[in-house]
C-alpha positions in Angstrom: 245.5 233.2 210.1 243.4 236.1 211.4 245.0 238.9 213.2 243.9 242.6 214.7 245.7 245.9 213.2 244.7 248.5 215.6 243.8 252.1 214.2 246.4 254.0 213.0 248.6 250.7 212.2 250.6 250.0 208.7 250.1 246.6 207.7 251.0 244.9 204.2 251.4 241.1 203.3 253.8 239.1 201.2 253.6 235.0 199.8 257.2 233.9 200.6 256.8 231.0 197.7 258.8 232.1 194.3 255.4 230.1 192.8 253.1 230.5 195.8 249.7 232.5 196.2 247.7 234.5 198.9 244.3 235.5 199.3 244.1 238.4 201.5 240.7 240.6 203.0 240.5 243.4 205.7 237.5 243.4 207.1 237.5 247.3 208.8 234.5 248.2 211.8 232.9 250.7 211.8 232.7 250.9 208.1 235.3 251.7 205.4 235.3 255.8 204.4 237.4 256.5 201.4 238.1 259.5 203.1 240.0 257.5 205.7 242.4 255.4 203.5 245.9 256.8 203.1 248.1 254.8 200.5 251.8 254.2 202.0 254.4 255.9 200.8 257.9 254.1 200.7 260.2 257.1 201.2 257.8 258.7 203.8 257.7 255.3 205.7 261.6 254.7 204.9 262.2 257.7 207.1 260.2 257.3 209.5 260.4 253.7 210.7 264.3 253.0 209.4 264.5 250.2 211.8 262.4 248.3 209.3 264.0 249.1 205.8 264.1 245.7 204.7 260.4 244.9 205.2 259.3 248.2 203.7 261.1 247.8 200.7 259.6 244.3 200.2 256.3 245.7 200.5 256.1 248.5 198.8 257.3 249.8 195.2 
């Protein structure tokens, strides 16, 4: 499966197997800065996408 995230998009990923596995990459252009990455915060994104409470609580501790 290969998929687009445009700028400015939260993604995350989850293996829906009890026993399963994933390998997961991100391949960014133009290059990766440090400077750039912001880490998600689960209340932060709790309150401001509600509609997805489920999904953000899977994905994030």
């Amino acid at each position: 499966l290969h998929t687009v995230v445009p700028a400015g998009t939260w993604f995350g990923a989850t293996v829906d197997a009890d026993e399963g596995y994933g390998l997961a990459g991100c391949t960014t252009a133009p290059a990766f800065e440090f400077a750039d990455f912001e880490l998600a915060d689960r209340k932060v994104l709790a309150e401001t996408f509600p509609q997805h409470q489920g999904v953000i609580e899977r994905l994030t501790r």
